[in-house]
Residue frames as a rotation matrix with the C-alpha (Angstrom) as fourth column:
UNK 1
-0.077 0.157 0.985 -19.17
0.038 0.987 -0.154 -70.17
-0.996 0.025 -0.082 -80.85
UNK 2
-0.487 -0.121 -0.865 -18.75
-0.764 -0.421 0.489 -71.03
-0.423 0.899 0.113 -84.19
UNK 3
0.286 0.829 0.481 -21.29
-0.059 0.516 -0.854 -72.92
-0.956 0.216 0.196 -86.06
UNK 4
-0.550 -0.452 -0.703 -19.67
-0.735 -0.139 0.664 -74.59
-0.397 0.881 -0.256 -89.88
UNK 5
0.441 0.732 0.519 -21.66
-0.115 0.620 -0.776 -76.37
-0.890 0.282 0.358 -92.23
UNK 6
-0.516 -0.450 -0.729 -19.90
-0.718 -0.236 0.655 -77.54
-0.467 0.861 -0.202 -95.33
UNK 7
0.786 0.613 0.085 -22.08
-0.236 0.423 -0.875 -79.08
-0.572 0.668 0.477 -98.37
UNK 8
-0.778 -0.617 0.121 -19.86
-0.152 0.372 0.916 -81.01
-0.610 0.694 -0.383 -100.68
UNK 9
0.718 0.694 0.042 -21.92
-0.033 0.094 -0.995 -80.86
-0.695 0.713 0.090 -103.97
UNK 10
0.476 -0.374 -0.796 -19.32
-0.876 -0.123 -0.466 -81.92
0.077 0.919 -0.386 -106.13
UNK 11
0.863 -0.145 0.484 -17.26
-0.079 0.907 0.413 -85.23
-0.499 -0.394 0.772 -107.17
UNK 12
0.714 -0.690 -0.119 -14.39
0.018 0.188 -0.982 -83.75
0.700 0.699 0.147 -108.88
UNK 13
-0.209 -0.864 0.459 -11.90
-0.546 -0.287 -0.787 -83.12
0.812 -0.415 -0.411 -106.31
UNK 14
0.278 0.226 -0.934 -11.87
0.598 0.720 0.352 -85.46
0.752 -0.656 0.065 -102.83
UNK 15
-0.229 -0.642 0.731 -12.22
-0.072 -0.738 -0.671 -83.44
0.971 -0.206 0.123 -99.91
UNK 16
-0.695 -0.468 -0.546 -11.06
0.500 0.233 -0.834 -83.24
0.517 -0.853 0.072 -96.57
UNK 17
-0.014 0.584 0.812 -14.09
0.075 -0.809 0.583 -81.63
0.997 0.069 -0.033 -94.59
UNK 18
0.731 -0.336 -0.594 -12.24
0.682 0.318 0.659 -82.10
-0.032 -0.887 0.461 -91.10
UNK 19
-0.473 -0.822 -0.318 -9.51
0.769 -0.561 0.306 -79.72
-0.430 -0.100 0.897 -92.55
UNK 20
-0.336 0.248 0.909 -11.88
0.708 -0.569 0.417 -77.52
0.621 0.784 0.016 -94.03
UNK 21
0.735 0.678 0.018 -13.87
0.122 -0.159 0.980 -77.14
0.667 -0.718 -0.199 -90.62
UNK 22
0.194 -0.843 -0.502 -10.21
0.889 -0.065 0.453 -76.76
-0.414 -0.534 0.737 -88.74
UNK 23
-0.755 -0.613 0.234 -8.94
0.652 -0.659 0.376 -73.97
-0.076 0.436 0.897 -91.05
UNK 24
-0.236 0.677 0.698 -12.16
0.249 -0.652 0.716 -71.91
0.939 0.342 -0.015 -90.94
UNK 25
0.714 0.163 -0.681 -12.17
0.689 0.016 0.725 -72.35
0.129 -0.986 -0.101 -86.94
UNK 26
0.268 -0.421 -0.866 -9.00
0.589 -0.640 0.493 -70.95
-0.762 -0.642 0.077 -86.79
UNK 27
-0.632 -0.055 0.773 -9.32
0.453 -0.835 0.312 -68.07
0.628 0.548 0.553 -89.34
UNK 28
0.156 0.975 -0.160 -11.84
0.509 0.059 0.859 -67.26
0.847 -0.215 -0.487 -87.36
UNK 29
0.630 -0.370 -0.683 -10.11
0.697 -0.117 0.707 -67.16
-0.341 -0.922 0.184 -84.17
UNK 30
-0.326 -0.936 0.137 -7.45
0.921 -0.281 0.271 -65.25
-0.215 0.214 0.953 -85.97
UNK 31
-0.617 0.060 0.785 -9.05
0.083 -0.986 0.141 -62.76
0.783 0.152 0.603 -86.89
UNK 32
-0.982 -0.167 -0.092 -11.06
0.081 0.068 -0.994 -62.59
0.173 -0.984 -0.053 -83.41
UNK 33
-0.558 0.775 -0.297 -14.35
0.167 0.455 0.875 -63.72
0.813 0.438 -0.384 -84.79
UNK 34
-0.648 0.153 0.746 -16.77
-0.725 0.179 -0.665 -63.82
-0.236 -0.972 -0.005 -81.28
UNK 35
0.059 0.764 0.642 -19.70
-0.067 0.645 -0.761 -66.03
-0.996 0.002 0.089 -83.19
UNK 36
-0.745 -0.272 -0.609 -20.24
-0.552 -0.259 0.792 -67.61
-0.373 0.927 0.043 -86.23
UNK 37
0.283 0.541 0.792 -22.81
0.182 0.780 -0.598 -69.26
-0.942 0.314 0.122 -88.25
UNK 38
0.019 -0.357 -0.934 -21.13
-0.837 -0.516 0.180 -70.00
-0.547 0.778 -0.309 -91.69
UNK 39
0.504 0.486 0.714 -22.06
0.091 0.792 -0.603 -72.45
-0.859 0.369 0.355 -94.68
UNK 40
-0.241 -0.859 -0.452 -19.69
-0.642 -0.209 0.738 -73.55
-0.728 0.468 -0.501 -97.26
UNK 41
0.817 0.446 0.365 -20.97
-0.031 0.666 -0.745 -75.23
-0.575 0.598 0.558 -100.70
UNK 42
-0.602 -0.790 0.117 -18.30
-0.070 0.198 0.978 -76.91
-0.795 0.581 -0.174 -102.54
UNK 43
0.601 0.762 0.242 -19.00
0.105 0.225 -0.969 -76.95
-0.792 0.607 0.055 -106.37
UNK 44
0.029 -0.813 0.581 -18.43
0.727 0.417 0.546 -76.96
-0.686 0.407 0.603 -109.51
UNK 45
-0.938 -0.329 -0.111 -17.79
0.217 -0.804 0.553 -74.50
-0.272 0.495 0.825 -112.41
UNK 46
-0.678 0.721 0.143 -21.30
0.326 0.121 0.938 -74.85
0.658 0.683 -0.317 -113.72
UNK 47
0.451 0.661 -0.600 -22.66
0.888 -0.264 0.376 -74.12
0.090 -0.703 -0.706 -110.40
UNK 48
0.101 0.087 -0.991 -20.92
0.734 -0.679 0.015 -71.55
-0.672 -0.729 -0.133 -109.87
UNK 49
-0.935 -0.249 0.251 -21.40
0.351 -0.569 0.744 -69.69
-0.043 0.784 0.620 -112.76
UNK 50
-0.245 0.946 0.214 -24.82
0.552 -0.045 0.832 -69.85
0.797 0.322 -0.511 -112.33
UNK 51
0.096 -0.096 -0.991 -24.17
0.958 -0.261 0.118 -68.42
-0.270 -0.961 0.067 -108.76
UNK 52
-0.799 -0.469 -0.377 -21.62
0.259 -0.833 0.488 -65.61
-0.543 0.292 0.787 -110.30
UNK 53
-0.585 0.619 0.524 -24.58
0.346 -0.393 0.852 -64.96
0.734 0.679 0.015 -113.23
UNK 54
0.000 1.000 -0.008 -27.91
0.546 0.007 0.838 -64.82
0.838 -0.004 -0.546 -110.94
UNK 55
0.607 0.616 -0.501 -26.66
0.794 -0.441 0.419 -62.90
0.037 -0.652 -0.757 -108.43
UNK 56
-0.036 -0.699 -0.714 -23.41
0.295 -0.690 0.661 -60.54
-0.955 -0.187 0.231 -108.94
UNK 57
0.856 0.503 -0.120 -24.53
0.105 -0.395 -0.913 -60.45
-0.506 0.769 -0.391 -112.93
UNK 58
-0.103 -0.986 -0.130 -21.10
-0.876 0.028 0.482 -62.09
-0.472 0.164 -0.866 -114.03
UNK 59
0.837 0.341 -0.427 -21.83
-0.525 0.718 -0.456 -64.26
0.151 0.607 0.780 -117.25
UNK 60
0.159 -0.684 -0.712 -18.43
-0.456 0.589 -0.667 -66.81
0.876 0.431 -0.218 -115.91
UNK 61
0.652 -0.071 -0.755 -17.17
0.609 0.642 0.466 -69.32
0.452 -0.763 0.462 -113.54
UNK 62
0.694 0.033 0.719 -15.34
-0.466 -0.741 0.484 -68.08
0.549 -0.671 -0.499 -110.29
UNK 63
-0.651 -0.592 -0.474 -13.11
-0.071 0.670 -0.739 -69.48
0.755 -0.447 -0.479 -107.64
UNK 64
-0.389 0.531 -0.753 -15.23
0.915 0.126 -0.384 -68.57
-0.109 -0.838 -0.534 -104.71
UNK 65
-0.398 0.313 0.862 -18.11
-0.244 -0.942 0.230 -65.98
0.884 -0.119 0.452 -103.99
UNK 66
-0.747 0.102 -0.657 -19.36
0.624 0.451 -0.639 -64.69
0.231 -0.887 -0.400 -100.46
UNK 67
0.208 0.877 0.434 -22.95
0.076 -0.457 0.886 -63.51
0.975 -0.151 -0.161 -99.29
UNK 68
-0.874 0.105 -0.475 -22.97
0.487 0.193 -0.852 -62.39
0.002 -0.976 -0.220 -95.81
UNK 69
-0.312 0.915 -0.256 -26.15
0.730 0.403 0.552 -62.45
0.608 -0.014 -0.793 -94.27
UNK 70
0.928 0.370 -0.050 -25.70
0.150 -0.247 0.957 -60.87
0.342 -0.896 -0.284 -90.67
UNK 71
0.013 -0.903 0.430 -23.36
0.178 -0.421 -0.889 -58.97
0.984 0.088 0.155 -89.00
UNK 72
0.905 0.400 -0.146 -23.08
0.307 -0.376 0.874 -58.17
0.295 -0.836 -0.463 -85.50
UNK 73
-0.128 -0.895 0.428 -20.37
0.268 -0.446 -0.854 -55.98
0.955 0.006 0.297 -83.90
UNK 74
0.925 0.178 -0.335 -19.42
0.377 -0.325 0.867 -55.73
0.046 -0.929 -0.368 -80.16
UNK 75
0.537 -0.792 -0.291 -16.14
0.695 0.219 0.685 -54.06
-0.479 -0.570 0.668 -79.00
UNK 76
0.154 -0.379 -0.912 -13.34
-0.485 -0.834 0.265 -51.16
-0.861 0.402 -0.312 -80.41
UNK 77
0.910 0.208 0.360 -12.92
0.187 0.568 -0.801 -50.74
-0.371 0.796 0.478 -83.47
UNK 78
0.362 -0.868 0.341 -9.82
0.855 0.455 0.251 -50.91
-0.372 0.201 0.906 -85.61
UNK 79
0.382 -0.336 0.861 -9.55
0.053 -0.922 -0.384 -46.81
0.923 0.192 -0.335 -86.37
UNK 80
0.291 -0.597 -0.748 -6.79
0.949 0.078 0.307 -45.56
-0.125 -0.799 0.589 -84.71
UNK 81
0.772 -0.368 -0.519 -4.77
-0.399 -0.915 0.056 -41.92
-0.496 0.164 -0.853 -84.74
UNK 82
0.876 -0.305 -0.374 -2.37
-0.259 0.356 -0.898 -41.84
0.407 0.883 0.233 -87.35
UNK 83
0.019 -0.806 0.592 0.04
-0.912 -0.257 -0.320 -41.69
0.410 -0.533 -0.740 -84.72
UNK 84
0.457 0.349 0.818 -0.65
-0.832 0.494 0.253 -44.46
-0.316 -0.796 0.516 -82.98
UNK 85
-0.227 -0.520 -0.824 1.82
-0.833 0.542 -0.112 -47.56
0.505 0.660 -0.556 -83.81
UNK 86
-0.476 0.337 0.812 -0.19
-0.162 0.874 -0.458 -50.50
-0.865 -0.349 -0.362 -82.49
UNK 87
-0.887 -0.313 0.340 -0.92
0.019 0.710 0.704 -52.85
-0.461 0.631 -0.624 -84.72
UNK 88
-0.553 0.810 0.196 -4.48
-0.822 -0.568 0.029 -52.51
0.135 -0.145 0.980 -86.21
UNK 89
-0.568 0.237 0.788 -6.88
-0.441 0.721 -0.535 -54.88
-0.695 -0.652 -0.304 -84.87
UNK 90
-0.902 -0.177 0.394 -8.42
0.048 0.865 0.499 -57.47
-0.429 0.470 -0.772 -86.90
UNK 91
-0.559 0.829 0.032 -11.61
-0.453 -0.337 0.825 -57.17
0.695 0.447 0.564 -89.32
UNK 92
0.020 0.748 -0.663 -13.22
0.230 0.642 0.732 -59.72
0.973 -0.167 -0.159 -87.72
UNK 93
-0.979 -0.204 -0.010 -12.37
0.068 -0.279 -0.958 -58.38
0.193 -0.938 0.287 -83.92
UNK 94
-0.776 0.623 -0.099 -15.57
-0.102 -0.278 -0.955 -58.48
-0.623 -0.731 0.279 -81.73
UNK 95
-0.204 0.946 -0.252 -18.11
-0.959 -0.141 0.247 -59.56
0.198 0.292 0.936 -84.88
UNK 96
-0.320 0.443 0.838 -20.44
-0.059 0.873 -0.484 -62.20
-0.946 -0.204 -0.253 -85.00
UNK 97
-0.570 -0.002 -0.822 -20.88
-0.811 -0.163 0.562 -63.14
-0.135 0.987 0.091 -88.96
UNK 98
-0.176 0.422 0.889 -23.77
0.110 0.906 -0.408 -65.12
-0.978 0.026 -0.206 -90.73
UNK 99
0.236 0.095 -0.967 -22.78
-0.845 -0.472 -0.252 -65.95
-0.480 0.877 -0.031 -94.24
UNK 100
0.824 -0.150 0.547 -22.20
0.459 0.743 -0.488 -68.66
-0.333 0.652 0.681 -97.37
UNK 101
-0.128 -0.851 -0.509 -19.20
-0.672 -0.303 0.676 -69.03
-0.729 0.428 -0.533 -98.77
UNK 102
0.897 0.243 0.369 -19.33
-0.029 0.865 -0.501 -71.06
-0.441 0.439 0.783 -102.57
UNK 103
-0.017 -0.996 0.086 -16.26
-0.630 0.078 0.772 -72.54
-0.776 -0.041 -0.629 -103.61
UNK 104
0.761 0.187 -0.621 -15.48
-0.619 0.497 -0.608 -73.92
0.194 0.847 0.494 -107.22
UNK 105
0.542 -0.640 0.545 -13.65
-0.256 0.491 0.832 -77.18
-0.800 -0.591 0.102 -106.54
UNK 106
0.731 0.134 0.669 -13.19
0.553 0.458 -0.696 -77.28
-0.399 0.879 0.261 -110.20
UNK 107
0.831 -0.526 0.183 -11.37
-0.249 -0.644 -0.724 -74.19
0.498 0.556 -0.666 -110.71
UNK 108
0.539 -0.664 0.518 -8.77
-0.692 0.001 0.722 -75.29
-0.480 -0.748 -0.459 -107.64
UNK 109
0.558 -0.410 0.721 -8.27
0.595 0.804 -0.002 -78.34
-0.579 0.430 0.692 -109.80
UNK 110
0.551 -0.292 0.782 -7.22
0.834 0.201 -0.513 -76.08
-0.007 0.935 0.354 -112.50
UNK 111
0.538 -0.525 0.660 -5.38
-0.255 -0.847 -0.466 -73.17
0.803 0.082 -0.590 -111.23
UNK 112
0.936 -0.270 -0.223 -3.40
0.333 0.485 0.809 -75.24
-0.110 -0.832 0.544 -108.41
UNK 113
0.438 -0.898 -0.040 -0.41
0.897 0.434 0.085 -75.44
-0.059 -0.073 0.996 -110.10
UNK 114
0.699 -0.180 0.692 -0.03
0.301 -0.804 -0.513 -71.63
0.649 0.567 -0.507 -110.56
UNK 115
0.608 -0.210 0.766 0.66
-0.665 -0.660 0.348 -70.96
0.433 -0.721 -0.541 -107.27
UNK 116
-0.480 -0.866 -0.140 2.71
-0.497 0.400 -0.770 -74.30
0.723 -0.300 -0.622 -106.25
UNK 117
-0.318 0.157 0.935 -0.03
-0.865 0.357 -0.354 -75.56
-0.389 -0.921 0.022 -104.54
UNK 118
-0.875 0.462 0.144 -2.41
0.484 0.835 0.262 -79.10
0.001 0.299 -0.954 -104.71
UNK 119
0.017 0.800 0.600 -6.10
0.186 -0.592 0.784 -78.56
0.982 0.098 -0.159 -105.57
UNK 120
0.299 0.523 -0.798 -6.53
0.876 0.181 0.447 -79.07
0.379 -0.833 -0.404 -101.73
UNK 121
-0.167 -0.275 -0.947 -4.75
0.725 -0.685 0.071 -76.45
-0.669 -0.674 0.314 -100.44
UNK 122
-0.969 0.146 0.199 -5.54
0.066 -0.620 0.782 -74.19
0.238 0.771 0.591 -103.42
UNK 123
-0.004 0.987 0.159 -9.64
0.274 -0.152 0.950 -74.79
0.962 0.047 -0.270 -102.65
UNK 124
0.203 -0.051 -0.978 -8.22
0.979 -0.009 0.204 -73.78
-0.019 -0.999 0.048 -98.60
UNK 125
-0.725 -0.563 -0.397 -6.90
0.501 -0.827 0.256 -70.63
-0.473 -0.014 0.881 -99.93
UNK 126
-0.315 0.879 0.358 -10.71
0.090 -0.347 0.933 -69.97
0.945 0.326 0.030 -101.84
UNK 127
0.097 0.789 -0.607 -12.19
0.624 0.427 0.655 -70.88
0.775 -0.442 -0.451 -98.65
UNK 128
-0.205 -0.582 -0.787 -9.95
0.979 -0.106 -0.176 -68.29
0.019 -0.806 0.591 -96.64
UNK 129
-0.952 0.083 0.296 -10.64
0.074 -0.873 0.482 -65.42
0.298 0.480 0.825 -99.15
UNK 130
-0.355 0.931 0.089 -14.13
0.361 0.049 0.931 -65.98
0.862 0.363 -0.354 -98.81
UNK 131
0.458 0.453 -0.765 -14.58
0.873 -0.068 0.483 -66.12
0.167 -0.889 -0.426 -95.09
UNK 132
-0.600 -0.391 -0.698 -11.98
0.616 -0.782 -0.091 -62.71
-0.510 -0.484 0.711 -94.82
UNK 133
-0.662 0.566 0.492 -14.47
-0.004 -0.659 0.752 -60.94
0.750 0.496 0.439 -97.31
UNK 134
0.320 0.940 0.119 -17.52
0.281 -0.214 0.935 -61.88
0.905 -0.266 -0.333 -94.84
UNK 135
0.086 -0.264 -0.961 -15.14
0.978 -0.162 0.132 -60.65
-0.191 -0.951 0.245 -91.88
UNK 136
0.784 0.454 -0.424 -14.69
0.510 -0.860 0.022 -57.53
-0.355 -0.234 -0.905 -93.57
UNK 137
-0.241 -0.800 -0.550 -11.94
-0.442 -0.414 0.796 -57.07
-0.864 0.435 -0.253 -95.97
UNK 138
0.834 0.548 0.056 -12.01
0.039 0.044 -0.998 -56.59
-0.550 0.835 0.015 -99.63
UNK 139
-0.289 -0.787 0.546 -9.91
0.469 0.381 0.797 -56.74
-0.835 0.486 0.259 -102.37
UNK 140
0.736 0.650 0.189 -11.54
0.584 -0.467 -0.664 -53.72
-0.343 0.599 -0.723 -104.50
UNK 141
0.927 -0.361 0.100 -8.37
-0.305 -0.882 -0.359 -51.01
0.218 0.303 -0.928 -104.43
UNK 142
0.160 -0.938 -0.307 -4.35
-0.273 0.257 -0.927 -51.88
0.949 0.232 -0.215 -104.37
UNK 143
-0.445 -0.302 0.843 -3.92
-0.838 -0.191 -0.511 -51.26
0.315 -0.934 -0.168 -100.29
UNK 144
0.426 0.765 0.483 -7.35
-0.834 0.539 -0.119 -53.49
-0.351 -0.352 0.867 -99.46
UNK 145
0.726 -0.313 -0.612 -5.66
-0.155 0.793 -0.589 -56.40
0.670 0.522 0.528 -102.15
UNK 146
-0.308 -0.911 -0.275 -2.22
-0.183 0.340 -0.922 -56.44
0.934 -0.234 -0.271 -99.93
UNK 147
-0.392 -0.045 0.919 -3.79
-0.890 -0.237 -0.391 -56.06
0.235 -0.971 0.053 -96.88
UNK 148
0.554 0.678 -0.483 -6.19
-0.821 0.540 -0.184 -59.26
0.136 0.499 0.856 -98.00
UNK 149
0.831 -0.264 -0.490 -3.17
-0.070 0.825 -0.561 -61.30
0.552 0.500 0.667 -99.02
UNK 150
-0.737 -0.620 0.271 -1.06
-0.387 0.058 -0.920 -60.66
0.554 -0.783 -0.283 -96.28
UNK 151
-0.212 0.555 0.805 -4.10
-0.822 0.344 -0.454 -62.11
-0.528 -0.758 0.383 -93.73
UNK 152
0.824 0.208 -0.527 -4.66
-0.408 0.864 -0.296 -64.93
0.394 0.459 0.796 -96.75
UNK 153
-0.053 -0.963 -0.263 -0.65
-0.194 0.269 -0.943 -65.69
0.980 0.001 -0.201 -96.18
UNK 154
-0.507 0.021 0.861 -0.80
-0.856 -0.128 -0.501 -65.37
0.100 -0.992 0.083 -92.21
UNK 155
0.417 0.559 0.717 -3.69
-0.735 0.671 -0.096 -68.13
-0.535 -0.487 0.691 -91.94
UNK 156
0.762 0.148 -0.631 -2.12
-0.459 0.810 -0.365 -70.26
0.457 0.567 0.685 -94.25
UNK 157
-0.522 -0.799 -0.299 1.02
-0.161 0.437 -0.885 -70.67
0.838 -0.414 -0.356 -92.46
UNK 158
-0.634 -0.138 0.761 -0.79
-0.764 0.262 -0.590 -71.13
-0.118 -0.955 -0.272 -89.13
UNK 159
0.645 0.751 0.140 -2.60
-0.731 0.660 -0.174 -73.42
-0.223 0.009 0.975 -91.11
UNK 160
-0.277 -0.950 0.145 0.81
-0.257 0.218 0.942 -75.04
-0.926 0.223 -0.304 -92.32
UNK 161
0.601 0.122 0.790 0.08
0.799 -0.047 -0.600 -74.72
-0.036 0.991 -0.126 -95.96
UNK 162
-0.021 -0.713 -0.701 2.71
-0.492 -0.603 0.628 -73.41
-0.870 0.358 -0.338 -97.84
UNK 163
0.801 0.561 -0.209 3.46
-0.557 0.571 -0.603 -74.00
-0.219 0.599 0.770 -101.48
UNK 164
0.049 -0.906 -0.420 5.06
-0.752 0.243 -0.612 -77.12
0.657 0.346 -0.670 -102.32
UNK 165
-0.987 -0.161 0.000 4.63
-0.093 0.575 -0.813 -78.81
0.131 -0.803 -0.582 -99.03
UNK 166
-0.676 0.708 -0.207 1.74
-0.266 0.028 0.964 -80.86
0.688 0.706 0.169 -98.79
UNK 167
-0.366 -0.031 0.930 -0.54
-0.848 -0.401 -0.346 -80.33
0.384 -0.915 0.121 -96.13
């Protein structure tokens, strides 16, 4: 069961919190999630700088940071032999995750167009990173970064977000 709370604290960007609470269900599911209890504060730069300062000790604004809280793990895990050519199972496979995700709706406004997206689907692609960090994937060493953005890329298309095409 998944449990989503989103907190709009911001009035720059109009958002959809029906597609926010859809696209975090099924990341979830995608990555094979069993429980969730997860809390999403939209904001702005100013908040989250003060976020990025008082706890990671990062004097600037962000797109999105995640705290997980709680972890729980039932089921195999995703080490395999090297031999072994089944696919590797998903970070999230068999956990139960309680964490915040904060999301600058401010920076989506302003880094949208890099990628070809709208802010919306730009602040959907913060909101994805975040929740695969509290599933267990990082984005610290070259491998971890592709592996990251190949599961960002995956949910977006089964989210149908692509860029260019508005969702």
């Amino acid at each position: 069961m998944y449990n989503i709370d989103i907190a709009n604290q911001q009035s720059l960007l109009e958002v959809d919190e029906t597609l926010l609470h859809d696209v975090i269900t099924k990341t979830l599911s995608a990555e094979q999630a069993i429980g969730a209890e997860v809390s999403v504060a939209l904001v702005d730069d100013v908040t989250i700088h003060q976020v990025n300062k008082r706890h990671l000790q990062h004097d600037y604004p962000t797109d999105v940071i995640s705290f997980l809280f709680d972890c729980e793990f039932e089921g195999e895990t995703s080490e395999s032999p090297d031999n072994d050519t089944r696919p590797p199972i998903p970070r999230g496979h068999g956990k139960r995750i309680d964490g915040e995700i904060v999301v600058s709706t401010e920076t989506a406004l302003e880094r949208a167009d890099e990628c070809g997206f709208s802010p919306t689907q730009e602040l959907v692609l913060y909101v994805v990173h975040g929740l695969l960090h509290l599933l267990g994937y990082d984005d610290t060493n070259d491998v971890e970064t592709e592996l990251m953005r190949s599961r960002e890329r995956a949910i977006l298309q089964l989210c149908d977000i692509s860029p260019g095409v508005d969702s």
